[in-house]
C-alpha angles and dihedrals in degrees: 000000000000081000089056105050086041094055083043089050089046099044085046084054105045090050090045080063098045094051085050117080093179086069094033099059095030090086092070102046093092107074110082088220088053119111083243094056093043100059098030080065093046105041080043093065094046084057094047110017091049086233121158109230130171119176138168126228109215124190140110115284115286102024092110123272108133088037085055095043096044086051099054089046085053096055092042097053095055089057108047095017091170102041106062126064108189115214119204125210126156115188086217082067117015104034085119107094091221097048098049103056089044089061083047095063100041085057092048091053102047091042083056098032095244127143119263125220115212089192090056107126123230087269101047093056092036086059089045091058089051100047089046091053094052095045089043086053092047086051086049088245126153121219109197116199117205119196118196115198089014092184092068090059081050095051105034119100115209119249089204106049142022120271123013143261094048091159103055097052092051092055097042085041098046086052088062085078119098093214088056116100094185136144117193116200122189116188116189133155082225115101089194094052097118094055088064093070120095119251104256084046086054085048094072102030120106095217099223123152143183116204118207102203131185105293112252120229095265085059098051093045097054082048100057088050108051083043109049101032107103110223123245098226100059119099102261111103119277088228088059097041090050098044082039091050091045100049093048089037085064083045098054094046096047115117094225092058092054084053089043085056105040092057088052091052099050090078100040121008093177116122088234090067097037093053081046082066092044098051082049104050088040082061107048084050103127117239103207095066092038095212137093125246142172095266088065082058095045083051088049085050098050097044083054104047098056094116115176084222098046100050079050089073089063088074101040125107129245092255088051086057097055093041089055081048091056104041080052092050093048089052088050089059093054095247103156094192127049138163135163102286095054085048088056089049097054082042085058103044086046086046080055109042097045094025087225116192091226097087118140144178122280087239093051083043093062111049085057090052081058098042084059093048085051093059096038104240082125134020144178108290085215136002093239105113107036084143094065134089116266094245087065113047117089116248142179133212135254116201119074125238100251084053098058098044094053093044084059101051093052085049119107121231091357116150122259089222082070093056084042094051092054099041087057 
């Protein structure tokens, strides 16, 4: 029973961590090289130096850009609690000019205790953010601006005035002035997002970037365990936590995990989803036994892997299975456009290089192209040619190559040419 509420407390404890991207990404602050490292210097030396920045963080969804920034701004702010103002935008909800610097405003009020005017016009807000950026830079205060989706500032046109990016351009302008104290951070899941401002926007950008790639191995393994380890001054016992820390540390180092986790990783390779896996192994932990082991992460593996379209390849034929081979083979082989007379061609080179046994009429062929197009593993790469007949409309496919591949090895009786074709 003591086993019981320990493995409860620890498993409490270990999802308490993964809901928490402070701790999470903690672990790799430390490195100088590190993205942390990298914009705690720069936004510092807006703080200290008086400089004007202003940086975009660029990565997928889910790689860490708002956790590493929030972090940063945490740490800043306990250091220097009465120097930094933080500013909030997001494009999903403030890509509108005049609502923008109306939200502006209303930050700005409630961060310096003033009194905020709904009915205030686009120019009468635009003239207080100027004056507050002045006043701020004269406290030596700094007002950091944070823009989520940053490409949709860059996209939107203004229904209110001419040209876009409006505001942009007012907050880059108003930095060129010596009495500003300003940073401007733009985080988008866009690389090019930079490519999208106008020239005279680009002007007065620093173009500097972070990149938040996919984390290396090093990486993942640093953070499993600094996530995973219980710590030995909790109050759990010191008994449990040893015996805990030993069995996941054989687990860790199996051979089998690290393939577990590799085959998770090859469709999404992000920290958000690998601290989804994480969240979901910690709970299928047992807690009669009280310690982790591999089958927690299996179970994590298979909750994960149940893919609609996957489960789609169980009912499909032989011939369906050659003609997804082929789409996949023609995509290997960088072929942009494809319809399904190019696919019979690659089904005809592949009939005549193995001498396969599975060789049918064009007719029979192309019902089962159809019957492809009717359960959306594949579609119409455009809607020209509706006109024209099937065989002769460009499509893509829809289903991705892990997907596939793994559709084809839970498959029964299916031909080893087919797991060939897709390894080449």
């Amino acid at each position: 029973m003591a086993v019981q509420n320990h493995a409860r407390d620890a498993q409490n404890l270990l999802r308490s961590r993964l809901c928490n991207p402070s701790f999470v990404f903690k672990a790799l602050s430390g490195s100088p090289d590190s993205n942390y490292s990298k914009l705690k210097f720069i936004l510092s030396s807006s703080v200290t130096e008086a400089c004007n920045n202003s940086l975009l963080l660029l990565g997928p969804r889910g790689s860490g850009k708002t956790a590493v920034l929030e972090l940063v701004l945490n740490d800043l702010l306990e250091e220097y609690p009465d120097m930094i103002s933080v500013i909030r935008l997001n494009g999903l909800l403030h890509n509108d000019d005049n609502c923008a610097f109306k939200e502006i405003s209303r930050q700005l009020c409630v961060e310096h205790h003033l009194l905020f005017s709904k009915m205030a016009s686009f120019d009468d807000n635009s003239q207080f953010l100027i004056a507050m950026l002045r006043e701020c830079g004269l406290a030596h205060k700094t007002i950091v601006f944070v823009l989520e989706e940053f490409d949709l500032f860059a996209q939107v046109k203004s229904f209110y005035f001419q040209g876009k990016q409006r505001l942009l351009y007012s907050l880059l302008d108003a930095m060129q002035s010596i009495t500003s104290q300003a940073a401007v951070i733009g985080i988008s899941c866009r690389l090019d997002a930079d490519q999208l401002l106008e020239k005279r926007v680009r002007s007065r950008f620093s173009h500097r970037k972070l990149l938040f790639l996919p984390p290396s191995t090093e990486i993942i393994e640093r953070l499993l365990q600094h996530i995973l380890l219980l710590p030995m001054d909790s109050t759990l016992p010191n008994d449990y936590a040893t015996q805990f820390n030993t069995k996941l540390e054989s687990v860790l180092a199996d051979e089998r995990f690290k393939e577990i986790l590799k085959n998770y990783l090859s469709s999404s390779s992000t920290i958000n989803h690998l601290l989804r896996f994480l969240f979901v192994a910690v709970s299928s932990i047992d807690v009669k036994s009280g310690y982790p082991s591999l089958d927690n992460f299996k179970t994590a593996l298979s909750s994960f892997r149940r893919q609609p379209k996957q489960e789609c390849i169980k009912d499909c034929s032989i011939l369906e299975l050659y003609i997804l081979a082929c789409i996949r083979r023609l995509e290997s082989k960088e072929q942009k456009s494809y319809n399904f007379n190019s696919v019979m061609k690659e089904y005809k080179s592949i009939h005549d290089q193995f001498q396969t046994s599975d060789d049918y009429a064009r007719n029979v062929c192309l019902r089962a192209f159809e019957r492809l197009l009717q359960r959306d593993l594949i579609c119409f790469s455009d809607n020209r040619g509706q006109g024209q007949s099937v065989e002769f409309r460009p499509v893509k496919c829809l289903i991705s190559h892990f997907e596939l591949q793994e559709g084809i090895k839970a498959y029964r009786s299916c031909p080893i040419i087919l797991t060939k074709l897709l390894d080449r």
